[in-house]
C-alpha positions as CSV (number, residue, x, y, z in Angstrom):
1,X,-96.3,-25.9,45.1
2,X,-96.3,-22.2,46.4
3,X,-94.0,-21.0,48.6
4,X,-95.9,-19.7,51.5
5,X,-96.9,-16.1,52.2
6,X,-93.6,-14.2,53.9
7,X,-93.4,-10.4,53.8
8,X,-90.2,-9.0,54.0
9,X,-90.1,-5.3,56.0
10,X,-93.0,-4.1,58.0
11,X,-96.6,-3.5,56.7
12,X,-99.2,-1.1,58.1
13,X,-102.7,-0.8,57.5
14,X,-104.5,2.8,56.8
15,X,-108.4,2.1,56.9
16,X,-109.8,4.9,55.9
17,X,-113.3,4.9,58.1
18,X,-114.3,9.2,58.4
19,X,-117.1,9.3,55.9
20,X,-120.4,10.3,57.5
21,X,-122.4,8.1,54.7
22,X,-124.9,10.5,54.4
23,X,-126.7,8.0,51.4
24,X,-127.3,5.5,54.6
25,X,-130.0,7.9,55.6
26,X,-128.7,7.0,59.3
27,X,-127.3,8.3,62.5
28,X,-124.2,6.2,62.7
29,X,-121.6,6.3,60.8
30,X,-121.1,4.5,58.1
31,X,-118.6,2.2,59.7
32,X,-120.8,1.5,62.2
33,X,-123.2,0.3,60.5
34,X,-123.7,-4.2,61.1
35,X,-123.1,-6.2,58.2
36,X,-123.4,-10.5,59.2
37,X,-123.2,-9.9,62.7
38,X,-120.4,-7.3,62.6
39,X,-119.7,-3.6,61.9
40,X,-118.2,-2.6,58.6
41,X,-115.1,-1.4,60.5
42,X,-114.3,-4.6,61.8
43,X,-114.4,-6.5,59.1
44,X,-112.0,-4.0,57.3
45,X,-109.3,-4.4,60.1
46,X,-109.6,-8.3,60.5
47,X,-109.2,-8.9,56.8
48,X,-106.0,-6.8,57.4
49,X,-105.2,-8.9,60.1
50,X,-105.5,-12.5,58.2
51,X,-102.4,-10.8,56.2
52,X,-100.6,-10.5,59.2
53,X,-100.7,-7.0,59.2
54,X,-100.2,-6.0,62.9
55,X,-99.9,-2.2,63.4
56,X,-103.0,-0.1,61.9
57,X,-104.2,3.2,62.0
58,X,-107.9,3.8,61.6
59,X,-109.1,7.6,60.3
60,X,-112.5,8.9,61.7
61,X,-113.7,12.0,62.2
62,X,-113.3,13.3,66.0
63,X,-117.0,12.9,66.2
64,X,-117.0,9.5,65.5
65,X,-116.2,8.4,69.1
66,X,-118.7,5.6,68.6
67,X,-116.7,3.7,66.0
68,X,-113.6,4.2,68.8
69,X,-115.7,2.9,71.1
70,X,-116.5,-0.3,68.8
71,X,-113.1,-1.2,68.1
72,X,-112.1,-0.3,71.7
73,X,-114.6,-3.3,72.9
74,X,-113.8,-5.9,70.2
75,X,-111.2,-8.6,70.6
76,X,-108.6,-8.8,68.6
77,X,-105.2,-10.7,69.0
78,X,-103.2,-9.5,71.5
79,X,-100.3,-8.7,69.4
80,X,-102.5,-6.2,67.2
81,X,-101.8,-2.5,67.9
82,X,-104.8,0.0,66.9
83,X,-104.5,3.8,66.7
84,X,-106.3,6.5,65.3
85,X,-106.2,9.2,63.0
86,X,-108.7,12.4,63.3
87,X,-109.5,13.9,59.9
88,X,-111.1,17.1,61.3
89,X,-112.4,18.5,58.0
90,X,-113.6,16.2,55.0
91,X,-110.9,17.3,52.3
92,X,-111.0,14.1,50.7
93,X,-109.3,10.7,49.9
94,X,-105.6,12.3,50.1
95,X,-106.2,14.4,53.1
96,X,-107.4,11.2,55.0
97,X,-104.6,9.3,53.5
98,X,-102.1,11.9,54.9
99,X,-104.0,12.4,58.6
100,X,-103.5,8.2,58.6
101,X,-99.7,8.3,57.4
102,X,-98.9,10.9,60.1
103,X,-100.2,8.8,62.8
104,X,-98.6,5.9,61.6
105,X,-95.1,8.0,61.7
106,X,-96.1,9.1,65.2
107,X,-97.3,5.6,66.9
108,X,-94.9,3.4,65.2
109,X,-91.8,5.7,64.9
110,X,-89.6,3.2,66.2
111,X,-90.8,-0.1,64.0
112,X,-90.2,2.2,61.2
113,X,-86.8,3.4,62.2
114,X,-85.9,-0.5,62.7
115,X,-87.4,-1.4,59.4
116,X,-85.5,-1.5,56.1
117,X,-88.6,-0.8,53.8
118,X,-92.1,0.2,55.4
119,X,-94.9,0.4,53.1
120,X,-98.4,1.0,53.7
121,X,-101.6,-0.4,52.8
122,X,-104.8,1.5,52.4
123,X,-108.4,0.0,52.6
124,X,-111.7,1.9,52.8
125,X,-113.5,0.9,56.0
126,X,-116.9,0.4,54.1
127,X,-115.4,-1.7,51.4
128,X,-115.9,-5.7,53.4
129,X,-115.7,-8.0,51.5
130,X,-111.7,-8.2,50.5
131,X,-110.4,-11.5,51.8
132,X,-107.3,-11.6,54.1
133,X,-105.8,-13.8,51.2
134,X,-106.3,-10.8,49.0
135,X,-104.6,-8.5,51.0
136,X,-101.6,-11.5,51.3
137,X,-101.4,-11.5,47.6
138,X,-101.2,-7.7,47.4
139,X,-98.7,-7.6,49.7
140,X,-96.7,-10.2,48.0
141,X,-96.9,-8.7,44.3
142,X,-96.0,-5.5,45.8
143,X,-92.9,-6.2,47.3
144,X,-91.9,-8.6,44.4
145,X,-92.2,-6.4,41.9
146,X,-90.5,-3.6,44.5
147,X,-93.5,-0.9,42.7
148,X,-93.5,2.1,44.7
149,X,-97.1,2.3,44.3
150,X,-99.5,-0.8,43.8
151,X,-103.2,-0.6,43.0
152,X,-105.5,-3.2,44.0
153,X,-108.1,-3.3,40.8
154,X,-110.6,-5.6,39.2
155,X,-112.5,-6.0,36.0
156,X,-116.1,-4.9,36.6
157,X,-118.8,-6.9,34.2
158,X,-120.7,-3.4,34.2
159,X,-117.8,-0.4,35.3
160,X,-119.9,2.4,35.4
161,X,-119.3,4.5,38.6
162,X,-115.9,3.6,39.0
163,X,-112.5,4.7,38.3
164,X,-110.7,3.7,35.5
165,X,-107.1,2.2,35.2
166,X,-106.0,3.6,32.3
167,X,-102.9,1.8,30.8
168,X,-100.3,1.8,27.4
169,X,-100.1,-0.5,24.9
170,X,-97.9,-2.9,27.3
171,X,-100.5,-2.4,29.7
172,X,-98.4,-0.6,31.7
173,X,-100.3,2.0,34.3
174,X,-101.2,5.5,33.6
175,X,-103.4,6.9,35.5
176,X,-106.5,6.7,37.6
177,X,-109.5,8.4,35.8
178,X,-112.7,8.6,38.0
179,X,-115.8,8.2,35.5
180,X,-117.2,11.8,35.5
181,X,-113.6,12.9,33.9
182,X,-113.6,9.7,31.2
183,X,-114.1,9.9,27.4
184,X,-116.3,7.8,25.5
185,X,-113.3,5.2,24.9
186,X,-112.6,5.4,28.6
187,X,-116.1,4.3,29.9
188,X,-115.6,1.3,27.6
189,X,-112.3,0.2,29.9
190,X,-113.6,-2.9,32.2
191,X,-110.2,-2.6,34.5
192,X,-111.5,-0.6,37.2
193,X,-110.0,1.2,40.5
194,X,-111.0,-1.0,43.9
195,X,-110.0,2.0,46.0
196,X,-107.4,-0.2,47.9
197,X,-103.9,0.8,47.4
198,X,-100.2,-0.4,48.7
199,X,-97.2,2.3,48.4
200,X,-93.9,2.6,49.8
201,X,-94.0,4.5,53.0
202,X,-91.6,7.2,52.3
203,X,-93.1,7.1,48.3
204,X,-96.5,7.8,49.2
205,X,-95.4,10.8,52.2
206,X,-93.8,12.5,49.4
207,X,-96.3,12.1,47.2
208,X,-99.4,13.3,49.0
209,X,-97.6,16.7,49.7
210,X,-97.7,17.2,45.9
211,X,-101.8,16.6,46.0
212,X,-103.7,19.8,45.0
213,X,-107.4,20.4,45.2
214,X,-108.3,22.1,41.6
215,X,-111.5,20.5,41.4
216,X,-114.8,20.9,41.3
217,X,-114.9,19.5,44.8
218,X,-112.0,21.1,46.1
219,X,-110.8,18.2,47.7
220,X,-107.6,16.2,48.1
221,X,-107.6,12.5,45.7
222,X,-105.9,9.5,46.6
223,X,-106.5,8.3,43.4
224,X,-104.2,11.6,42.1
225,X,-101.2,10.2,44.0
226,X,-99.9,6.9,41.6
227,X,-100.2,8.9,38.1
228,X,-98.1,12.2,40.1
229,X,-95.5,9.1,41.4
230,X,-95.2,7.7,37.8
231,X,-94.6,11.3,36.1
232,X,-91.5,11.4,38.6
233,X,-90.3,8.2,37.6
234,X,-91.4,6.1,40.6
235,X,-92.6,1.9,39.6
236,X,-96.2,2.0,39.7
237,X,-97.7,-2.0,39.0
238,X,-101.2,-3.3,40.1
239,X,-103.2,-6.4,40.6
240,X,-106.3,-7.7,39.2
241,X,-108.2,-9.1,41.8
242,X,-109.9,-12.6,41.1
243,X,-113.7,-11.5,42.0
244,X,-115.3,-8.4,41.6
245,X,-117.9,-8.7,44.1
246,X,-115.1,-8.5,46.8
247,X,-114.5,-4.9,46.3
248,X,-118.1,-3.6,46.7
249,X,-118.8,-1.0,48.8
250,X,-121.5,-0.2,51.4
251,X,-123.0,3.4,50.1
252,X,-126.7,2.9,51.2
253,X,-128.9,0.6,53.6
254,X,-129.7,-1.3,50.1
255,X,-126.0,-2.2,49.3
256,X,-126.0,-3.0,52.6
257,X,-128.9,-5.5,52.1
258,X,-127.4,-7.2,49.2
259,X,-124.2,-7.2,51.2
260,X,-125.5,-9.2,54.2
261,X,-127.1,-11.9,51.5
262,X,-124.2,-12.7,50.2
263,X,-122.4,-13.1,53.7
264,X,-125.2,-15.4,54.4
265,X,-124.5,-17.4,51.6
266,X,-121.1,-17.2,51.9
267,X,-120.4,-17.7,55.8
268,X,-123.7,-19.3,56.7
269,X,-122.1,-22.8,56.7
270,X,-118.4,-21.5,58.5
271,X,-120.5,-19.2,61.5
């Protein structure tokens, strides 16, 4: 029998919510936007709450005061403590990852002074469909296998659009590389990147100084920060998620359509 899910150290939750969504063709943020009853948001922090993680940071945009407003009114547990982070300027994946790590140092300075390891574990807020008991595993395989860095990924039946876990002949990790940047042996690689990562507190602050934005977006990539950890020497491991569909993210009103089918199906016979 399993032993049951215990975490040892303190966990906090990054969802990374700022994108406008332009693709949505919509005035609300992407976030915002209801999905079975419930804005993508929420479903992003109560997921995170099913793993018992307690103290999150949520990063919008400072003109996203509806999606403050949103999680303001909801009703979580009472033990849940909610903060934001304001990404003023859209420099990317790393940039918001930093704006949320800084608020989490500033909120929860004493929890991380009175905890022996903190690590922290980031989600995109238009990504629903990741079960709590995901995140419990994640949680679990990161701290057994004490990685620095974990990344959540899957194997997609048809990967094309998504990052790709590249790894040695031990199948050890390697690096992220998104699909514009992939060979023609690359795009063949059915491991793909989920977006969802887990890294030591202190790891990942150190890491995401080191970003740069030499690009041809000149923006900031989470996705940079394991394969810039590993070339230092850090642990980096990840876990394949069981189903690919829970990984899929909300980029236009028709994703969103297939989205709230499948919730249907899926919760129609729980609501």
């Amino acid at each position: 029998m399993e032993a049951p899910y215990q975490f040892n150290g303190l966990a906090i939750g990054v969802v990374l919510a700022a994108g406008m969504g332009k693709r949505m063709n919509s005035h609300l943020p992407k976030v915002a936007h209801v999905l079975f009853g419930k804005p993508l948001v929420i479903w992003a922090i109560e997921s995170l709450i099913v793993a018992e993680v307690k103290k999150i940071i949520v990063v919008i945009s400072p003109k996203q005061k509806l999606v403050e407003e949103i999680i303001a009114l909801h009703s979580f547990p009472k033990d849940i403590n909610i903060n934001f982070a304001y990404q003023e300027n859209p420099l990317g994946t790393g940039h918001a990852a930093a704006c949320g790590v800084e608020a989490a140092k500033k909120y929860f300075t004493n929890e991380i002074e009175n905890s022996a390891k903190t690590n922290i574990i980031i989600t995109p807020g238009d990504s629903p469909g990741v079960e709590g008991e995901t995140f419990k595993t994640f949680l679990k395989t990161h701290a057994e296998q004490n990685n620095s860095f974990t990344i959540m990924t899957f194997k997609a039946k048809n990967p094309f659009g998504y990052g790709r876990i590249l790894t040695d002949s031990n199948k050890e990790f390697i690096a992220i590389r998104e699909e514009k940047d992939c060979n023609e042996n690359e795009k063949k690689i059915a491991l793909c990147n989920s977006g969802f990562l887990c890294a030591n507190l202190n790891d990942l602050d150190a890491i995401l100084s080191k970003l740069n934005n030499t690009n041809a977006a000149k923006e900031y990539y989470l996705t940079d920060a394991p394969e810039i950890s590993k070339k230092l020497g850090n642990k980096i491991g990840y876990m394949i998620g069981q189903d690919e569909s829970e990984f899929l993210g909300i980029n236009s009103q028709e994703q969103l359509a297939e989205m709230e089918v499948k919730f249907q199906n899926k919760y129609a016979n729980i609501k």
